[in-house]
N, C-alpha and C positions, 0 to 999 in steps of 0.2 A: 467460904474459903475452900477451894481445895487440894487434894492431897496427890502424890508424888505414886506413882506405885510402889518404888522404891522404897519409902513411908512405910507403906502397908505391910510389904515383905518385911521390912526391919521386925515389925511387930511382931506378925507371926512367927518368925523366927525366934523372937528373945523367948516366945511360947515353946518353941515345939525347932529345936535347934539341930534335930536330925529331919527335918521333914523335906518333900520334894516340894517347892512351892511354885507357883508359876502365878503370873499375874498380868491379865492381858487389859487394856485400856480400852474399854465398849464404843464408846463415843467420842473418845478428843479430848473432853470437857476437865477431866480431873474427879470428875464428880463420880463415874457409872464404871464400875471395874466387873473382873470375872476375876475368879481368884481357884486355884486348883491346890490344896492341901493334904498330900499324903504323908502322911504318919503312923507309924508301927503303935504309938500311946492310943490309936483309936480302936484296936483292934477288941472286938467284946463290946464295941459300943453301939449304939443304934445311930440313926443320921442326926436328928434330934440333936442328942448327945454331943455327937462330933463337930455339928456347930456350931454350936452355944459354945463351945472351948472354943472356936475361930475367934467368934464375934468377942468373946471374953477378951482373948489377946487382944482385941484392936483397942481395947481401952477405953470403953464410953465416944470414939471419934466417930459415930453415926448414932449417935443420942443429942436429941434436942432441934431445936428449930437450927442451931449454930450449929449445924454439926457439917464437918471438917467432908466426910463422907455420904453420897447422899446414898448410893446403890453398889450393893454387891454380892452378884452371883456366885453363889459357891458351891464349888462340888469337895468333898469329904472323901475319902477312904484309906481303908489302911491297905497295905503293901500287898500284894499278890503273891 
């Protein structure tokens, strides 16, 4: 099954509801995204850190053989 980017964004936002999010569609499919997530909450964190709190917000929807999400590129950082 898969997912909307508009989906993905919702999520990261309910996370991180000041953040610049962009989300661009790799292949067509629903499945392969890139996902760009700035947020001041990351600032002091390491990459590691900042996306594992991505992936957190998405909610288990790229766990399991069912999963909603099959790939997604992320870049992390906080504000300049």
């Amino acid at each position: 099954m898969a997912m909307q980017a508009s989906e993905i964004e919702k999520l990261i936002r309910e996370a991180f509801p000041h953040a610049n999010v962009q989300i661009t569609d790799l292949a067509g499919d629903g499945n392969h995204y890139a996902a760009e997530v700035i947020d001041e909450s990351f600032r002091g964190m390491n990459r590691v850190q900042q996306q594992r709190a991505v992936y957190s917000a998405l909610k288990g929807k790229m766990s399991g053989s069912n999963a909603e999400l099959h790939a997604l590129a992320l870049t992390t950082k906080s504000p300049e």
